[in-house]
C-alpha positions as CSV (number, residue, x, y, z in Angstrom):
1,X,-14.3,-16.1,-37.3
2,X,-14.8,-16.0,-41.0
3,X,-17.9,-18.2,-40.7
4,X,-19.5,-15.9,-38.4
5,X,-18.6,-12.5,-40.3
6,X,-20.7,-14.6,-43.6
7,X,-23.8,-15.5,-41.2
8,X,-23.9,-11.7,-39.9
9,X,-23.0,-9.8,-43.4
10,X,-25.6,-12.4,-45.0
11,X,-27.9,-12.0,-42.6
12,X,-27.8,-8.3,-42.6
13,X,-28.5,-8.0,-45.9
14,X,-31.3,-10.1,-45.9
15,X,-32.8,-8.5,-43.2
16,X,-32.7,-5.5,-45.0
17,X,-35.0,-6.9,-48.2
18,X,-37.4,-8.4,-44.9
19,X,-37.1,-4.6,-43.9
20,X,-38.1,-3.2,-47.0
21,X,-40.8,-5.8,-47.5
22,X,-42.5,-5.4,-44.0
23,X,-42.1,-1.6,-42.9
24,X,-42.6,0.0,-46.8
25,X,-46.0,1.3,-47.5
26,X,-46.6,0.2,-50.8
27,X,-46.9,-3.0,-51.9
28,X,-43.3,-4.2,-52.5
29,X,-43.0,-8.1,-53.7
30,X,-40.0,-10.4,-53.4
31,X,-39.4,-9.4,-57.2
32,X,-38.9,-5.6,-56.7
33,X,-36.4,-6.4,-53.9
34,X,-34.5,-9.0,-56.6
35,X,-33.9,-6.0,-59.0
36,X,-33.1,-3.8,-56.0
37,X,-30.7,-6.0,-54.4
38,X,-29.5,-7.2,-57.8
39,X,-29.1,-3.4,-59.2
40,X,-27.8,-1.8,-55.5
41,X,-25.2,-4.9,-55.8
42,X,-24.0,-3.7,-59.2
43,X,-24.0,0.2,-58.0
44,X,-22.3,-0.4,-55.0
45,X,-19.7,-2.4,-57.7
46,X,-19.2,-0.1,-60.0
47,X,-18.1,3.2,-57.0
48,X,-15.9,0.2,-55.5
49,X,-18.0,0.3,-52.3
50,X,-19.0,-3.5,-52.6
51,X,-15.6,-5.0,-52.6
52,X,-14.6,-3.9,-49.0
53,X,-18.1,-5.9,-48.1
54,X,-16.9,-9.2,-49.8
55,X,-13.5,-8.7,-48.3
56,X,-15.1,-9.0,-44.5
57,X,-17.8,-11.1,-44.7
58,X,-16.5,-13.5,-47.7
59,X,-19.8,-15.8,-48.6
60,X,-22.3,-13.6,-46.7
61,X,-21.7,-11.2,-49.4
62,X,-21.4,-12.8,-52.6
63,X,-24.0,-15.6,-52.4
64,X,-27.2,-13.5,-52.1
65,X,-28.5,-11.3,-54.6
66,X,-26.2,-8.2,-54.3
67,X,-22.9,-10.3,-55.0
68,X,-24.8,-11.4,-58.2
69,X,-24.9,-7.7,-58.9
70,X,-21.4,-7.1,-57.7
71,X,-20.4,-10.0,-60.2
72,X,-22.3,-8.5,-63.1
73,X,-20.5,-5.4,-63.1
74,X,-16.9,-6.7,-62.3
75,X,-17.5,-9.1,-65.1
76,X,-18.4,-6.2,-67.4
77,X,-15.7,-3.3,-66.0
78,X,-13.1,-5.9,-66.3
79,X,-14.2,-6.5,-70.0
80,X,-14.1,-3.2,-71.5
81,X,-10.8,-2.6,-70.4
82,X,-9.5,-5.7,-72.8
83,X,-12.9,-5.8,-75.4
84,X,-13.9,-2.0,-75.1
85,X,-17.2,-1.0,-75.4
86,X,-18.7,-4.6,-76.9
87,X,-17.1,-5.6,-73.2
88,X,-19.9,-3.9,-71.5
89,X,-22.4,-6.3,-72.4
90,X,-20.7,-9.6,-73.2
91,X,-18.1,-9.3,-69.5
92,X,-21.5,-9.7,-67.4
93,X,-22.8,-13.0,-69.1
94,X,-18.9,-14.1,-69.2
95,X,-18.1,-13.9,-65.0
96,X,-21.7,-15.7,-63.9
97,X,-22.0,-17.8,-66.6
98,X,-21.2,-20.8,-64.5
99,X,-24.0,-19.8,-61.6
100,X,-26.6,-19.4,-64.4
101,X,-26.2,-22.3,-65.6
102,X,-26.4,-23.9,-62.7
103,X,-29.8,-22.4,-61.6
104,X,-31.3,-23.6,-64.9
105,X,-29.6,-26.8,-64.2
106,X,-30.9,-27.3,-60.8
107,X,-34.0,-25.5,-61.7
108,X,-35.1,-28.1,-64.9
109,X,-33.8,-30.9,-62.9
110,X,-36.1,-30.3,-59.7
111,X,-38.8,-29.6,-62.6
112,X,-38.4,-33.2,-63.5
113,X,-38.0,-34.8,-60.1
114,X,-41.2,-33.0,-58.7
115,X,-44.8,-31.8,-60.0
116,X,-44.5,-28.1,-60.3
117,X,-47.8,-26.5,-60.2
118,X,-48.2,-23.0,-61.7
């Protein structure tokens, strides 16, 4: 059941960048729906409306852009309460190090293996 509750919260929340892509009457690219997602994520964090989403639908929720958001400002909430204010910039970085470094990782390593073309 837990697999299914990721695909649909996932899903849902992509749908909704598709949504705001397709039916928006200005131009909106993929990259204004990044910060969006990335900033609504953090937001939706921050009031403690984001959590009960990751609690039901696990993955679906944490993996796309929101959760990155979500994990940005858990990372830096939890860090001023032990670091104070220098918290607030350094608790971000600290809880996603590991998935940043992984995208440049993966990122310089498919760089490598294929011809990117720019």
């Amino acid at each position: 059941m837990s697999v299914i509750l990721a695909f649909l919260v996932g899903g849902v929340i992509c749908l909704i960048g598709q949504l705001i892509m397709d039916l928006t009457p200005y131009k909106v690219t993929p990259a204004h729906v990044l910060v969006g997602f990335v900033t609504g994520g953090a937001v939706l964090s921050a009031l403690g409306l984001y959590q009960p989403l990751v609690q039901i639908g696990g993955a679906g929720a944490t993996i796309p852009l929101s959760g990155f958001g979500h994990l940005l400002a858990q990372g830096a909430l939890g860090a001023v309460k032990t670091k104070g204010l220098l918290g607030a910039f350094s608790g971000g970085l600290q809880m996603t190090a590991v998935g940043l470094t992984a995208a440049i990782l993966f990122g310089y390593l498919m760089a490598i293996i294929f011809n990117p073309r720019g």
